[in-house]
Structures are given as C-alpha cells and as structure tokens.
DRENDOVO-375797 format. One record per residue (C-alpha): residue number from 1; x, y, z; residue in three letters. Coordinates in nm, 3 decimals. Layout:
<pts>
NUM/X/Y/Z/ALA .
...
</pts>
This chain:
<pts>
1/-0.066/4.021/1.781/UNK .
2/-0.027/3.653/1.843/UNK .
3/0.276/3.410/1.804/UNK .
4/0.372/3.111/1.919/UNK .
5/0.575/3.046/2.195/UNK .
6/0.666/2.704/2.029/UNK .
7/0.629/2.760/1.640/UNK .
8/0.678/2.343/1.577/UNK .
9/0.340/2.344/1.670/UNK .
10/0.202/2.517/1.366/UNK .
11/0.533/2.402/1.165/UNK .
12/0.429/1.984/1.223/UNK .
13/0.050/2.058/1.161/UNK .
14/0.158/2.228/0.851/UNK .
15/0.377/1.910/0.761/UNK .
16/0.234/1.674/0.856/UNK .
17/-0.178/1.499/0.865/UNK .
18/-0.319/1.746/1.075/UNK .
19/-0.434/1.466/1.311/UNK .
20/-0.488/1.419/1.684/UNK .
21/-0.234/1.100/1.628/UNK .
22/0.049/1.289/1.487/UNK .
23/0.046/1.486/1.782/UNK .
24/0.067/1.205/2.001/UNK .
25/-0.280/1.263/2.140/UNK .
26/-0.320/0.913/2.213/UNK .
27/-0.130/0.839/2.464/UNK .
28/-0.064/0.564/2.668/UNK .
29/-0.055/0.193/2.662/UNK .
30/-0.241/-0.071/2.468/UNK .
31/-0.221/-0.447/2.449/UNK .
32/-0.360/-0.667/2.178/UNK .
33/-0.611/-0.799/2.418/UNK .
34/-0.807/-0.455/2.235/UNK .
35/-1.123/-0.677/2.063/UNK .
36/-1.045/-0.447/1.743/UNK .
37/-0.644/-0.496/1.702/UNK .
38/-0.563/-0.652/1.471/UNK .
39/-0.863/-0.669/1.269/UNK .
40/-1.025/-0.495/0.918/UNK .
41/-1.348/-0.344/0.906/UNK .
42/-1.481/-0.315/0.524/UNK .
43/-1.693/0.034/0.608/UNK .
44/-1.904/-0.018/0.311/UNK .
45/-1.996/-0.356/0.410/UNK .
46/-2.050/-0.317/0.709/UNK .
47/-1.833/-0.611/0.814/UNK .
48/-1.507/-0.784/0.947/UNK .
49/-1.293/-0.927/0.636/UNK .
50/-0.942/-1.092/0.627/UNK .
51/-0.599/-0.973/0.478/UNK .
52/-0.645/-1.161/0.185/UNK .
53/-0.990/-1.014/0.108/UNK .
54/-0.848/-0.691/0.166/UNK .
55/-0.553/-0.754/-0.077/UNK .
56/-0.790/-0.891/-0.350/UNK .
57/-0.978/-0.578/-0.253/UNK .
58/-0.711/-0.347/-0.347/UNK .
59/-0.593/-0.556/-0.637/UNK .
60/-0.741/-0.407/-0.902/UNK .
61/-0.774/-0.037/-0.770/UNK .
62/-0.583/0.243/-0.968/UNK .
63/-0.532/0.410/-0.649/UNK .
64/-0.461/0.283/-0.333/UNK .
65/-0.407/0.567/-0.029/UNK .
66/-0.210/0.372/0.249/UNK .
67/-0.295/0.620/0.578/UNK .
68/-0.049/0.576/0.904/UNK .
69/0.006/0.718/1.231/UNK .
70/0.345/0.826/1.163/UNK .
71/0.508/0.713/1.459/UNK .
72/0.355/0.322/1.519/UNK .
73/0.557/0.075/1.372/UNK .
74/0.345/-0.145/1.280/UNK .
75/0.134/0.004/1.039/UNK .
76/0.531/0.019/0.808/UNK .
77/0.516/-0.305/0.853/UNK .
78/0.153/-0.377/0.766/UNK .
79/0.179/-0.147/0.438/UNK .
80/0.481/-0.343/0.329/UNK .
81/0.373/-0.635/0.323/UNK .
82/0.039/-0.514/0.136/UNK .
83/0.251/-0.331/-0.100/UNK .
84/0.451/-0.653/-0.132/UNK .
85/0.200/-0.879/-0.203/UNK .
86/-0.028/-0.643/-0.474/UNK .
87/0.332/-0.668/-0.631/UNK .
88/0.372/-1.054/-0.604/UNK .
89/-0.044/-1.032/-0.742/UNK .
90/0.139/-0.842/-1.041/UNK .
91/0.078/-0.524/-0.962/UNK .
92/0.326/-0.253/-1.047/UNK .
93/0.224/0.082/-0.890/UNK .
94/0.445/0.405/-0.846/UNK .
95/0.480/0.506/-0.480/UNK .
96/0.392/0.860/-0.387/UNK .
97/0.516/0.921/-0.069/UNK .
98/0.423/1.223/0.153/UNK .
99/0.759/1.218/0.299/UNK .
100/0.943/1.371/0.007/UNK .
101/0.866/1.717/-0.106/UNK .
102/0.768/1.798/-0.479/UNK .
103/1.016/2.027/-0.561/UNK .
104/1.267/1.723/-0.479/UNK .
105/1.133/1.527/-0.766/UNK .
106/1.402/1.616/-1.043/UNK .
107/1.662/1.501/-0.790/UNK .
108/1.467/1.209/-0.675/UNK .
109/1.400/1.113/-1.040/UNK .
110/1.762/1.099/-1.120/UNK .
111/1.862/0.894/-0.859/UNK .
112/1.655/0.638/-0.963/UNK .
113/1.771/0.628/-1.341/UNK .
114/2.144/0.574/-1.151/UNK .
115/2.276/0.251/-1.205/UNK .
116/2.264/0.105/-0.857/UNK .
117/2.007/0.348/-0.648/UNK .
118/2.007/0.241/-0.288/UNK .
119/1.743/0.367/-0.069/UNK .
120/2.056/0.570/0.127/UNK .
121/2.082/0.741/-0.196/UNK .
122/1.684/0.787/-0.268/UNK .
123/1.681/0.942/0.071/UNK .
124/1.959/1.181/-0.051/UNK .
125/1.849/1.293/-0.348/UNK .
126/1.453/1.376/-0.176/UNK .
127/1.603/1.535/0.131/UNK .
128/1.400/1.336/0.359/UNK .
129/1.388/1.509/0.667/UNK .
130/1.502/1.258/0.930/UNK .
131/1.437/1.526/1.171/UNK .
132/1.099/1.499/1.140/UNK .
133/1.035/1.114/0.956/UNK .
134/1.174/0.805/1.141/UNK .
135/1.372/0.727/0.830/UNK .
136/1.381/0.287/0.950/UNK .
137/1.014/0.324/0.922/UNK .
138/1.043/0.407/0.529/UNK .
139/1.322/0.277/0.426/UNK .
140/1.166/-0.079/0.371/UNK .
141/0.912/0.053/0.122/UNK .
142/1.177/0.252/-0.088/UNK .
143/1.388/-0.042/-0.112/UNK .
144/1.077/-0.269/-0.231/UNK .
145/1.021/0.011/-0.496/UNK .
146/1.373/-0.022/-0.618/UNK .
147/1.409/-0.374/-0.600/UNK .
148/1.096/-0.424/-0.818/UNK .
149/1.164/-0.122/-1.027/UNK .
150/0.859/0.121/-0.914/UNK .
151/0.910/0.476/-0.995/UNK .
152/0.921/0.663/-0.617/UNK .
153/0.730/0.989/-0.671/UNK .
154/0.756/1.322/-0.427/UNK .
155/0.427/1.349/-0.334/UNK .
156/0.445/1.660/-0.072/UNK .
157/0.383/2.010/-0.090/UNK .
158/0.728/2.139/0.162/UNK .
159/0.670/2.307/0.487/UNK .
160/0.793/2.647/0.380/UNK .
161/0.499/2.636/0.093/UNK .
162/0.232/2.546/0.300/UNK .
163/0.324/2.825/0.587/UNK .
164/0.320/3.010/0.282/UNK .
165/-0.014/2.881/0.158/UNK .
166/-0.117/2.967/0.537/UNK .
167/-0.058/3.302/0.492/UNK .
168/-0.022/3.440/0.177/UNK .
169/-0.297/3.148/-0.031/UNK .
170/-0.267/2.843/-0.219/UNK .
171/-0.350/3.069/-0.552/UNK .
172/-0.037/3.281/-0.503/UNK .
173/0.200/2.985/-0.393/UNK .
174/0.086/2.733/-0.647/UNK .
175/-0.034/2.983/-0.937/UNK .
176/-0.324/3.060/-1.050/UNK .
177/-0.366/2.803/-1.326/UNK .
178/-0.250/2.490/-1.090/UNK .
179/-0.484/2.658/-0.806/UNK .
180/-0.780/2.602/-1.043/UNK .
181/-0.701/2.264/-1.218/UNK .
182/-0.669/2.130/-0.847/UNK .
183/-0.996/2.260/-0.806/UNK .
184/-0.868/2.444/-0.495/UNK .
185/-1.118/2.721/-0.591/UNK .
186/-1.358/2.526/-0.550/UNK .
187/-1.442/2.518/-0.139/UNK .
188/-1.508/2.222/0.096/UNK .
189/-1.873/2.069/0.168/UNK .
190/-1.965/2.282/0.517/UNK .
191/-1.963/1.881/0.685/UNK .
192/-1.629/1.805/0.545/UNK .
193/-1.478/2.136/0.640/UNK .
194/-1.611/2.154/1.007/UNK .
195/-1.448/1.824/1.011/UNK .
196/-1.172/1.955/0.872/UNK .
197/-1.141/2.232/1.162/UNK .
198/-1.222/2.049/1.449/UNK .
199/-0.921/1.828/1.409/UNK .
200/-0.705/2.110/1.318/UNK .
201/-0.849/2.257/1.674/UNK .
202/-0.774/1.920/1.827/UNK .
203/-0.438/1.930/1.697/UNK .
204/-0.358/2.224/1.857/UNK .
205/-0.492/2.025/2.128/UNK .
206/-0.760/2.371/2.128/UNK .
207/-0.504/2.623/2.276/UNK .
208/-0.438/2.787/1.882/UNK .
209/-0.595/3.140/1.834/UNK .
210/-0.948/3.152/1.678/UNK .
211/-0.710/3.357/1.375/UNK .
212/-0.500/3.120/1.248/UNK .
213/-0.687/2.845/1.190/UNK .
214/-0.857/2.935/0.829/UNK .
215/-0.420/2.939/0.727/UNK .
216/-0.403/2.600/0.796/UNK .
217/-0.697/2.463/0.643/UNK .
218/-0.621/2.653/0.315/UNK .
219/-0.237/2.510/0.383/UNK .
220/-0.391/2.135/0.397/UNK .
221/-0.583/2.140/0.143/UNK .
222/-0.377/2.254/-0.060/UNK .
223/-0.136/1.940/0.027/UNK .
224/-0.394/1.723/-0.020/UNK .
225/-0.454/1.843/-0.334/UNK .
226/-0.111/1.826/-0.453/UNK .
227/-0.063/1.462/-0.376/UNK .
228/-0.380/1.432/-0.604/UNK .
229/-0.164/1.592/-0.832/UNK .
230/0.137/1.383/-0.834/UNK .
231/-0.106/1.071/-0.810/UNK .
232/-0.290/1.193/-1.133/UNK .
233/0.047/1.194/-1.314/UNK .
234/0.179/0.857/-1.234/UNK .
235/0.088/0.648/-1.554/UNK .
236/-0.141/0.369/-1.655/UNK .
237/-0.032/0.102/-1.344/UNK .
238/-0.169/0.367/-1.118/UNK .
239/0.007/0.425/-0.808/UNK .
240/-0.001/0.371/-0.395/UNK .
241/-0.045/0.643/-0.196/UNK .
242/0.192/0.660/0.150/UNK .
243/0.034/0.929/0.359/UNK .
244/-0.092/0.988/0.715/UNK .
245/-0.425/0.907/0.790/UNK .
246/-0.588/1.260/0.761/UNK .
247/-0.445/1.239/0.389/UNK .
248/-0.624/0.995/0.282/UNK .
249/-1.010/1.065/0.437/UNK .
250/-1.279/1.045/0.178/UNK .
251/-1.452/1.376/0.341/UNK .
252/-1.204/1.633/0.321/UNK .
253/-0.839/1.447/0.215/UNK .
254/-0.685/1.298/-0.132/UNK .
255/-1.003/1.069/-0.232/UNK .
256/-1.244/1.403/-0.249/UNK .
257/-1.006/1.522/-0.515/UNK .
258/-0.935/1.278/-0.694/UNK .
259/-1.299/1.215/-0.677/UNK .
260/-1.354/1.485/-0.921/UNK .
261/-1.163/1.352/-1.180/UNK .
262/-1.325/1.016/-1.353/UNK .
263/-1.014/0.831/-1.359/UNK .
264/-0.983/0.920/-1.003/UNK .
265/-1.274/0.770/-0.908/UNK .
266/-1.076/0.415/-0.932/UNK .
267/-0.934/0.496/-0.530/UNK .
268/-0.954/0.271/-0.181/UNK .
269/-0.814/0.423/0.087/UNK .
270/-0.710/0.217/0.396/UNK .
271/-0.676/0.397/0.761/UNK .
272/-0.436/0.243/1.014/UNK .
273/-0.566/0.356/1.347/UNK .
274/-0.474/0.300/1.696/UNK .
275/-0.761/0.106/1.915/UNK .
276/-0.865/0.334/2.179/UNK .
277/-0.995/0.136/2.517/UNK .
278/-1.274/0.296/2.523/UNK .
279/-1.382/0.240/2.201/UNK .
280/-1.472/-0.123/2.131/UNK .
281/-1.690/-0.137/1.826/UNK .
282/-1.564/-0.040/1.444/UNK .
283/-1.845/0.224/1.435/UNK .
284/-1.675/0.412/1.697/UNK .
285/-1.405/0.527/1.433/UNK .
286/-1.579/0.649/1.156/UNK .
287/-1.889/0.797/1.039/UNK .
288/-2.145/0.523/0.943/UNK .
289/-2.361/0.777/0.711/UNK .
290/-2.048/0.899/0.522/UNK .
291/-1.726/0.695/0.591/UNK .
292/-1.398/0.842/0.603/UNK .
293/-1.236/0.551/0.487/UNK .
294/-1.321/0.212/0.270/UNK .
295/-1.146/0.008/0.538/UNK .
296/-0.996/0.050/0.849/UNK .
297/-0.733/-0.194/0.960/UNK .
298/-0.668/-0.128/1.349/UNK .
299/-0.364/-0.222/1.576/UNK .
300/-0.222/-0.155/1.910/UNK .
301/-0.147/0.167/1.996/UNK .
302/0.185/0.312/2.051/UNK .
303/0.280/0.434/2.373/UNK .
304/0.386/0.809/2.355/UNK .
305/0.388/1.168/2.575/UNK .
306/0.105/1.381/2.592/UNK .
307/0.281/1.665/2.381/UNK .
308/0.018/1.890/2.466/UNK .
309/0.221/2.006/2.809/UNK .
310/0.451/2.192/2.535/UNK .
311/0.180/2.369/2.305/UNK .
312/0.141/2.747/2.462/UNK .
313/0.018/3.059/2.276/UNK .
314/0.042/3.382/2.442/UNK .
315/0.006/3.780/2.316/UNK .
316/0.281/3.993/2.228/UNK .
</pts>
C-alpha cells in the first residue's frame, strides 16, 4: 500500500493547475534582459503583437481564460489591467475565479447583493483559502468587479471533491446527469491526455506511484470541466476566466470543453508564463502544430525553492 509521506503534495495538485509552475519547478532567478519578457506571441499568427492588439483581440470574445502562475506577481498585475481596460472598452464580463469553490456560490452571491460589499467581505463569504492563495494578489480584481458591478462567480470544484473525484469518480461526486452534460464521459484525445499525464508526473516532480496518477487526471478534469460549467452559466456579456495556466490549455483544459458547446466556441485564452533562460524563442513554449494557447504573454520569472526536496513517497 502506498501513502504519502507529505499528502500536500497530492492535496495542491488536486487544487490547484496541475503544473510544473505551481510547484515551483522553476526556480531561480530571471532578469528582464530574457529576449521574451515582456512580450506577446499571437500563436495563431505566428507573430509578436502589442498590448493594445491583444486587448482589441480579446474585446469582442465571450470568453476570455486569463492563465497565471499563481505565485508571480506580475501576471495580477498584468490581468488587471487587461480586465480594466476590456471594461473601460465597455465590456462587462462576470469573473469566474478558480480561487473560490462552487459550493461557496450562494454565500458569495449574497454578499454581493449587500449594500456595500467590500472585497474583505467577498473573501468571507467564498472562504478563500489564504492558506493556500496569496489573497493581495486577488484582491485587486475583486474590487474592480465590485466597483464596476461584475457579478464574481465560484468557479472551483473544492479540494475535498476532487480527492473525492480521485478516488471514488467524477460520476459519483458530481452525479450522473452533471457527469454527462459536462461531457466528462466522454474521454480525452490520447495527445491531449499523455499531455495531460506527463505534467501531472512532472508535478510530482516523477517520484508519485505509477497508481495514483489515473485519480488525478479524472480529479482535473473534472475541475476543468466545472469551470466550463460556471462559465456556461454566466449570461449574455460572457465572462473572464481567472485560472492557472494548466486551466486554461486548449488541449486538455477549459477551452476543449467549452469547445463542445457552440456558444463556447467564442473563447481566447491567454498563458502568463515565466521565460526560462534556456529557452529563447516563442516556439519553445508551446506546440506549433496544435497550440495550447491563442497567446502567450511572458514575463520574468519569480524566484522560488525547488519544492521537490520535500515530495517523498514510500510503502507502508
């Protein structure tokens, strides 16, 4: 019998994107001297293109999936002021936000309908986990929601479903009935769920047991497919998606199932990712025949440890 010796491990894959970056995998300096940071790479066109194109880009887009490293600062900042200006374009999106759990969203709704919510209060009523999200790092975007009146949905399936969904199945946590109309019964292209696995594997920085991995691929998609969920529900101004970066992948994340819905064919999804010295060119980052993404914005990296000294497995 397995078990882990430090159960966060499983607990933050569960939680969280399921990416290398989340993990702090990337470690180590980087300076903006990086000939990528700081610039957008249209993956479609093959090309560099401003913020402003990518604004007008995004302008008219029913869904717009915002990725993140969770822990880099600067990709907050960069989604603000994107969120900010769609809104200033006239925009006026609900924000799904995969740091408030779904079954939150009665709680989170009423605290919206109060007559003053504050983003202390918003926070409150979700139970965002400050444990595990830097709460300075959201707190921006919630308070450009109120101020403009966008409706703040819970966009996450919680950590005790998904270990759930890792062990028991997404058709006996969720129902049957949801299971299907997410189309959860319907299984991953073999290329989008190898990719899928490997960076589960690399998230476990490849010490997890062979056995436990098919649990947490059934646990992401099904989180993935909830946030399609919530998305699909948000009304006729659409909505913006704030997710990690993993969420919001065209091969395996929210855009392949929204993609099976017509009216969520009307998606962009933008990846923040860390430059990586020894990747200079765009193409290193995605996959030219099939990109992840429709643009990638990239920025410095933030320095972090190598968390992987902590992840053990051992028999019982």
């Amino acid at each position: 019998m397995m078990r882990f010796t430090r159960c966060l491990a499983l607990l933050c894959l569960l939680m969280t994107a399921c990416t290398p970056h989340r993990l702090g995998m990337t470690t180590g300096p980087e300076t903006a001297t990086h000939p990528l940071s700081g610039r957008i790479w249209d993956t479609q066109g093959q090309r560099y293109i401003t913020q402003p194109e990518l604004e007008k880009k995004l302008r008219t887009a029913r869904f717009v999936l915002l990725g993140e490293v969770h822990d880099n600062p600067v990709h907050h900042r960069l989604r603000h002021d994107l969120i900010a200006t769609l809104i200033r374009d006239g925009r006026r999106p609900a924000i799904a936000m995969e740091q408030f759990d779904r079954e939150h969203q009665a709680a989170l709704q009423q605290a919206q309908h109060e007559p003053s919510p504050t983003p202390e209060s918003i926070k409150a009523a979700g139970r965002l986990d400050a444990g595990g999200w830097h709460w300075p790092f959201y707190e921006p975007i919630i308070r450009l929601a109120l101020d403009h009146r966008l409706t703040v949905y819970a966009a996450n399936l919680s950590r005790a479903d998904a270990f759930r969904v890792s062990t028991q199945g997404a058709a006996v946590v969720l129902g049957t009935a949801t299971f299907r109309a997410l189309k959860l019964d319907e299984p991953l292209p073999d290329t989008a769920r190898r990719s899928l696995e490997h960076i589960i594997e690399e998230g476990h920085c490849n010490k997890a047991p062979p056995e436990i991995l098919p649990g947490i691929v059934s646990a992401q998609r099904a989180r993935d497919a909830v946030m399609t969920g919530v998305l699909r529900s948000a009304g006729d101004e659409g909505a913006v998606l704030i997710a990690g970066n993993g969420h919001v992948r065209r091969d395996f994340g929210v855009p392949h199932y929204l993609a099976q819905y017509p009216q969520g064919r009307d998606a962009l999804a933008v990846a923040y990712l860390e430059v990586s010295a020894a990747r200079t060119a765009p193409a290193d980052y995605f996959n030219a025949a099939a990109p992840e993404y429709d643009y990638i914005v990239f920025t410095p990296r933030t320095p972090r440890p190598d968390p992987c000294e902590d992840i053990h497995f051992k028999k019982r």
